[in-house]
C-alpha positions as CSV (number, residue, x, y, z in Angstrom):
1,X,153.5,-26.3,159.6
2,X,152.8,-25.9,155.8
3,X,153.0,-22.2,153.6
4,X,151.1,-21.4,150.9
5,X,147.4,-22.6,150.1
6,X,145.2,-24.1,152.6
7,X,141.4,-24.7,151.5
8,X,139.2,-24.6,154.2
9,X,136.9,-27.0,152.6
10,X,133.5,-27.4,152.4
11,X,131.4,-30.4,153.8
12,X,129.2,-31.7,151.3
13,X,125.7,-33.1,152.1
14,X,123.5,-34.9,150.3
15,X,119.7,-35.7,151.4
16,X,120.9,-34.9,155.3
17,X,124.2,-37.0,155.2
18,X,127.9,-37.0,154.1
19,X,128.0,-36.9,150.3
20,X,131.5,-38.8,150.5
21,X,132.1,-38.7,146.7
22,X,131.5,-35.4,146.3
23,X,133.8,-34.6,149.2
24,X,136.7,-36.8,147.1
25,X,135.8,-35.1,144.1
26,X,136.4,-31.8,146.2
27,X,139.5,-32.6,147.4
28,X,140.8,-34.4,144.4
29,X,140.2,-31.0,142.7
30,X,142.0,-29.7,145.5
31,X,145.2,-31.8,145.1
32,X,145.1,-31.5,141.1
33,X,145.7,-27.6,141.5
34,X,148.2,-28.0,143.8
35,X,147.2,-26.6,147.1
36,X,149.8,-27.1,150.5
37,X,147.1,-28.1,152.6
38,X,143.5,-29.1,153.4
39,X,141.2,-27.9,156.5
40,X,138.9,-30.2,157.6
41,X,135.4,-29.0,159.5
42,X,136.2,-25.2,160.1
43,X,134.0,-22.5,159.5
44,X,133.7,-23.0,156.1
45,X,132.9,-27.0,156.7
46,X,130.0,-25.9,159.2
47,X,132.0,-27.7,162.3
48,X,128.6,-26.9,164.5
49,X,126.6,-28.9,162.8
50,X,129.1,-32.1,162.4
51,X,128.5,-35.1,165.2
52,X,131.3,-37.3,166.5
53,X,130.9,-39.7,163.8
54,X,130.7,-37.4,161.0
55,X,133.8,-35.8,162.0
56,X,135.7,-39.1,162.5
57,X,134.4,-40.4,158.8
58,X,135.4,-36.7,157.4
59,X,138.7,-36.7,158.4
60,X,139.9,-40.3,158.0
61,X,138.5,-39.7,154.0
62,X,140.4,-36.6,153.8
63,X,143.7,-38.6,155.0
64,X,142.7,-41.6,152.7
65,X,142.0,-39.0,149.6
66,X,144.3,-37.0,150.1
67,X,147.4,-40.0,150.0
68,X,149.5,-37.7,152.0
69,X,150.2,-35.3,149.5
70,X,149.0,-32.7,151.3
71,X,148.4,-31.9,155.4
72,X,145.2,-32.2,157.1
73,X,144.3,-29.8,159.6
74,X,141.7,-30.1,161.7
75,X,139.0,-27.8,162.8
76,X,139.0,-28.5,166.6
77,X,138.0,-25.5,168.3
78,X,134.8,-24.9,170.3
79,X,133.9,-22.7,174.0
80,X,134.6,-24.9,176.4
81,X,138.1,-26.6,177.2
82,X,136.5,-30.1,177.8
83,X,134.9,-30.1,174.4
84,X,138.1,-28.7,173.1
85,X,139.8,-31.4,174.0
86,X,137.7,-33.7,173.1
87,X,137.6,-32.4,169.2
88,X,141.6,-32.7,169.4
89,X,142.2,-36.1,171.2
90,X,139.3,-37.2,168.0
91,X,141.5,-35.7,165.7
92,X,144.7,-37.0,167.1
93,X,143.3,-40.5,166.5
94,X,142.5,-40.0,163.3
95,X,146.2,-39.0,162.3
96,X,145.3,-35.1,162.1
97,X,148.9,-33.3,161.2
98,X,147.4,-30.2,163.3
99,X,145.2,-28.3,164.7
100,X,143.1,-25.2,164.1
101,X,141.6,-23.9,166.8
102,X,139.3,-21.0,167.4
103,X,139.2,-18.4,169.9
104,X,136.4,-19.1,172.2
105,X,133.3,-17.6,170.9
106,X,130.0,-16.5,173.2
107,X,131.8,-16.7,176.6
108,X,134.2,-13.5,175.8
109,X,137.5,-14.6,177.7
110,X,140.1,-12.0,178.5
111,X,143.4,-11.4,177.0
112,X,145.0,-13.9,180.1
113,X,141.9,-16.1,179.4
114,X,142.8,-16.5,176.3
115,X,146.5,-17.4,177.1
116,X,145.7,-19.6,179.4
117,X,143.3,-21.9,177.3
118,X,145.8,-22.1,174.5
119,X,148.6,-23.2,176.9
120,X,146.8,-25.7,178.4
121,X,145.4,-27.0,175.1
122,X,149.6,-27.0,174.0
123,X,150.9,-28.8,177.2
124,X,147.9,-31.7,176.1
125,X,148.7,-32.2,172.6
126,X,151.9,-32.7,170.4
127,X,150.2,-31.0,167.3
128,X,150.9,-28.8,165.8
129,X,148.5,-25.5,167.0
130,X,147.0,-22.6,164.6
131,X,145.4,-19.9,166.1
132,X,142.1,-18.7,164.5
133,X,141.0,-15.0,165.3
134,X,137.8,-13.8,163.8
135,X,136.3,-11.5,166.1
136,X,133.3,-11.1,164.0
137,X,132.1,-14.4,164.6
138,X,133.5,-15.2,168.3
139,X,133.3,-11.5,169.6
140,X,137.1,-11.9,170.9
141,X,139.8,-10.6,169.9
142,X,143.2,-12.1,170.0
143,X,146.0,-9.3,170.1
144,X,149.6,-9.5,168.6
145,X,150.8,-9.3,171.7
146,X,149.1,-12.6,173.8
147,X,149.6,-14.7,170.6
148,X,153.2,-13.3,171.0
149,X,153.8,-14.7,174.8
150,X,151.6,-18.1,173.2
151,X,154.2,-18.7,170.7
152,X,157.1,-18.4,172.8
153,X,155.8,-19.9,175.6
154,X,154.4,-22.9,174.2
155,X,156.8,-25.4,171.4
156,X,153.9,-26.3,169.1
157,X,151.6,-23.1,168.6
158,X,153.1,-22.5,165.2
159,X,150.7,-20.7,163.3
160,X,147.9,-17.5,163.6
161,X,145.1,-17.4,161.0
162,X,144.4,-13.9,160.9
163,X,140.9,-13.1,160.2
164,X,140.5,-9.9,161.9
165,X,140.4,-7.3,158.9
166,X,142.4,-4.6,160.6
167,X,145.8,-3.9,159.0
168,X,146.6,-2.1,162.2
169,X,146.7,-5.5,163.5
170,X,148.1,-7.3,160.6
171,X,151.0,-5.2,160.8
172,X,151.4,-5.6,164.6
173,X,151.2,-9.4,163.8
174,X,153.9,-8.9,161.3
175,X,155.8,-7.1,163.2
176,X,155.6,-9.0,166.3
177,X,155.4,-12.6,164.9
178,X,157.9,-12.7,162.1
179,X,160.6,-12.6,164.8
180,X,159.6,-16.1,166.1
181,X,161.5,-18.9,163.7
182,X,158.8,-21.4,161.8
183,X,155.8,-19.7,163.1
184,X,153.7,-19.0,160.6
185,X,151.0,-15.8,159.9
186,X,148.0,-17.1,157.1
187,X,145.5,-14.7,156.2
188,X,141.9,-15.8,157.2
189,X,140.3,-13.3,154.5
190,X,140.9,-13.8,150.8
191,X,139.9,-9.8,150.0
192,X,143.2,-8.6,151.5
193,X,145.1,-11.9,151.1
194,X,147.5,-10.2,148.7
195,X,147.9,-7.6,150.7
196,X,149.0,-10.1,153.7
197,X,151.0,-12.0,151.4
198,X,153.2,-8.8,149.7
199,X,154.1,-7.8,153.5
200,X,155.5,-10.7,154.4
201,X,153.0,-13.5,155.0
202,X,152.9,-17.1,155.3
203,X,149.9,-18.4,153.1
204,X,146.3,-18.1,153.1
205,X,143.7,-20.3,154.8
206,X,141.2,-19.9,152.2
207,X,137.9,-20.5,151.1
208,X,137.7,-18.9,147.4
209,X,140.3,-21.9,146.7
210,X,137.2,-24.1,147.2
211,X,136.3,-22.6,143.9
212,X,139.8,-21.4,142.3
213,X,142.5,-23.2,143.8
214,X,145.0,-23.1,140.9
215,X,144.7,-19.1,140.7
216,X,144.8,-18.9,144.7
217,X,148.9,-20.7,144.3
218,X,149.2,-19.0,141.4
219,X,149.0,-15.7,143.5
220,X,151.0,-17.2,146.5
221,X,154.1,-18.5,144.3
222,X,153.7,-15.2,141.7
223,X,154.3,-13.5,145.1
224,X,157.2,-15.2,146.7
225,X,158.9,-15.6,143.9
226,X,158.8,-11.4,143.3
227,X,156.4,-11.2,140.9
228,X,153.9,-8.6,141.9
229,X,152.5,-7.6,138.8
230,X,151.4,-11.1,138.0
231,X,150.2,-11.8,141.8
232,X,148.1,-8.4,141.5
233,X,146.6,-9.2,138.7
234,X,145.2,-12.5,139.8
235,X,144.2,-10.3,142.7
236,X,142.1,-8.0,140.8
237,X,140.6,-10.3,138.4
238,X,138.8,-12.3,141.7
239,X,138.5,-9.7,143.4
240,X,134.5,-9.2,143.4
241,X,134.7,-13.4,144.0
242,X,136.4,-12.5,147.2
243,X,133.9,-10.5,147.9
244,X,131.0,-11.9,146.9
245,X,131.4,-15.2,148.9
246,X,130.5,-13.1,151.9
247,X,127.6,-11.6,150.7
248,X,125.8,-14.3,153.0
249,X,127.3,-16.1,155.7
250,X,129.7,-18.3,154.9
251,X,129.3,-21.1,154.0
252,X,125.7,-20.4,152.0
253,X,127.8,-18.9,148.7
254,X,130.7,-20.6,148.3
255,X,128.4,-23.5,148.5
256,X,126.1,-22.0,146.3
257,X,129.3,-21.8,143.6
258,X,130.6,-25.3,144.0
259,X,127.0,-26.2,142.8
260,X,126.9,-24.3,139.8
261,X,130.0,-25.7,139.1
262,X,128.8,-29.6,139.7
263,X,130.5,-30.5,142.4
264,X,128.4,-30.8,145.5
265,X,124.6,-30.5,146.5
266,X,123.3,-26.8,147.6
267,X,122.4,-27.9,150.9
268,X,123.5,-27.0,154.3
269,X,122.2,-27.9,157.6
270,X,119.8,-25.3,159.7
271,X,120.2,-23.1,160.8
272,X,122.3,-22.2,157.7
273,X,119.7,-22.5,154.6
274,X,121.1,-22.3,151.2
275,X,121.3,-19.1,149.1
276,X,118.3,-16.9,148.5
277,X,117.6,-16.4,144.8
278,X,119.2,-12.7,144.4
279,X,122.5,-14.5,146.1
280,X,122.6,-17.5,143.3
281,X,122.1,-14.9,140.6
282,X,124.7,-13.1,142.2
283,X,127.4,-15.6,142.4
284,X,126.5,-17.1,139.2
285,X,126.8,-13.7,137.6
286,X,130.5,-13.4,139.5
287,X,131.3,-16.5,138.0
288,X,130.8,-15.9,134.3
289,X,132.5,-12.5,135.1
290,X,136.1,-14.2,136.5
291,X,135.4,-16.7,133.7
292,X,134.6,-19.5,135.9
293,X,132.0,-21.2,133.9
């Protein structure tokens, strides 16, 4: 399982399909700034919306761009074990080098629910498993504690990305999860990814390093190498970036950024609709401000 940088990455689309040489352009920019690793149709890449197909042509590109020079991990979470396990034996096909995967979202599963699915889903795969807690999307909650038993239990759930905004938690996962050799904790929010990072974390499964993937290793490395001051003040400076990419849902600004810059289209796919007017002022303002463009 890779440390450091991983960009969840957008998917680009272009008059209702796959923009495929934007999404090269992406990750190209990706690669050329150094980031550990590339995630393919999470969140940010609007997974929902994605068919079979899609999601077959999106990763194999990402494994052809990316020329092995950085992992690929795959988005392959959903509600239901069978279409779990359909996303994963997909991306086990296309040469995935691991999983992330979700807590289910709608159905609420309890803390045993939730160890069960994720040992089953280990026992059927030989990737590599990430965790994914976001409760404000799924309306679970995954505690220190069952991803604890997961991890020892099961040989290849190496990773949590922690999402959940608490540092009550965090700090339970720290405590908890730093015990276990080669697993690894990645914050899933890029507004207290320092924060994760200075108390021992692994790396940051990111979506400002859509936008700013040089400064986003530049933290990581600034930090592990004992350079606070430097990693604090990368922190600061993007700080209302951080923010900002959330002041719709996810992925309507960072979207909305990527084409100010020229990379990709501003189009998503309902019922996402791209950024109201206030928003695009907004981000472009935030921009300019970090010196962006």
């Amino acid at each position: 399982m890779f440390e450091g940088i991983g960009t969840a990455i957008v998917t680009p689309f272009k008059d209702g399909k796959l923009d495929i040489k934007a999404f090269e352009k992406l990750i190209q920019f990706q690669i050329n700034n150094n980031v550990n690793a590339i995630i393919v149709l999470g969140t940010t890449g609007e997974s929902p919306n994605i068919n079979m197909e899609e999601r077959n042509i999106l990763i194999q590109k990402a494994k052809e761009f990316s020329n092995g020079k950085v992992q690929i991990i795959v988005g392959a979470g959903s509600n239901g074990i069978n279409h779990t396990m359909e996303l994963i034996k997909d991306a086990e096909e296309n040469e995935a080098d691991g999983l992330l995967i979700v807590t289910p979202y709608y159905n609420k599963p309890t803390q045993n629910g939730l160890y069960e699915y994720y040992k089953y889903i280990s026992e059927h795969t030989d990737l590599e498993i990430i965790v994914y807690n976001v409760p404000s999307r799924t309306g679970v909650n995954i505690l220190p504690e069952t991803v604890y038993k997961l991890a020892t239990d099961c040989k290849n759930i190496k990773g949590l990305k922690e999402a959940n905004p608490s540092f009550t938690q965090i700090n339970e996962d720290l405590k908890l999860l730093k015990e276990i050799e080669d697993f690894k904790i990645f914050s899933g929010n890029d507004d207290i990814a320092f924060q994760l990072l200075a108390s021992g974390g692994d790396g940051v499964i990111s979506v400002a390093s859509n936008i700013i993937p040089w400064q986003m290793t530049e933290m990581y490395y600034a930090l592990k190498t004992g350079n606070i001051e430097t990693a604090r003040k990368i922190h600061s400076t993007y700080y209302n970036l951080f923010k900002n990419l959330f002041i719709e849902t996810n992925p309507i600004p960072v979207k909305a950024a990527l084409n100010i810059m020229g990379y990709i289209e501003n189009e998503l796919r309902l019922p996402l609709v791209p950024a109201s007017e206030t928003t695009m002022k907004i981000i472009n303002d935030t921009l300019k401000g970090c010196g962006i463009i």
